[in-house]
C-alpha positions, 0 to 999 in steps of 0.5 A: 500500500506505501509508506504512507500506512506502514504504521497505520493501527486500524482502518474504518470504513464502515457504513461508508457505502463502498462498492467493489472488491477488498483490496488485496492489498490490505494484507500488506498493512503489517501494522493493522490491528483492527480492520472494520468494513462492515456496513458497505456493498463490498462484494467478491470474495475476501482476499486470502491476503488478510491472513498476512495481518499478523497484529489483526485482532478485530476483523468486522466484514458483516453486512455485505455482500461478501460470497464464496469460500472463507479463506484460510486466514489463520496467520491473522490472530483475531483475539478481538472479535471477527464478525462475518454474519450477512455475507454469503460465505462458506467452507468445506474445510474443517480446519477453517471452519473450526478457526472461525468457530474460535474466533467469531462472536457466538451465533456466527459462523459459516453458512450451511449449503442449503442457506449458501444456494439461498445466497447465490439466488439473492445475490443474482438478483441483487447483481443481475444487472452487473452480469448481462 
């Protein structure tokens, strides 16, 4: 991201109405510590980078329209809270899955597949102009 951010602590951006992907990018903030983009229309999948955010402690992505495969982020620490509901996320890999269960707050976690197929039919109708 450049030297400007290099000791950038917390980044928030929510409710902001952003649009778009995660930068990818962001996992090169190595100083980041809290990282809060709850709130927008972020869509795409969450960047696998974000697991290079060795100081992550608070991670908040709920309430958007996040979708796919939750990456394997575990070289992020998380020992805040990690918010993920809203978003059309998944993982057919345990140890992700278990990850998620110890970090997220109780009553969050990765969508079932029957709520998953859900997902992918709101978000076409959401999206379906983006995709003719």
């Amino acid at each position: 991201m450049g030297d400007n951010f290099d000791n950038l602590i917390g980044l928030d951006l929510s409710k902001n109405d952003l649009t778009g992907q995660i930068p990818d990018s962001l996992g090169s903030m190595e100083n980041l510590e809290y990282l809060l983009l709850n709130g927008n229309d972020l869509s795409g999948e969450i960047p696998a980078s974000l697991g290079q955010l060795s100081n992550l402690s608070d991670l908040y992505l709920q309430n958007n329209f996040l979708l796919g495969a939750f990456p394997d982020i575990s070289g992020a620490p998380v020992d805040g809270d990690l918010r993920i509901q809203n978003n059309c996320l998944e993982s057919d890999d345990q140890e992700i899955i278990d990850w998620v269960a110890a970090h997220a707050d109780p009553g969050e976690g990765l969508d079932n597949q029957q709520d998953f197929e859900v997902c992918f039919a709101v978000y076409d109708l959401i999206f379906e102009d983006d995709f003719e």
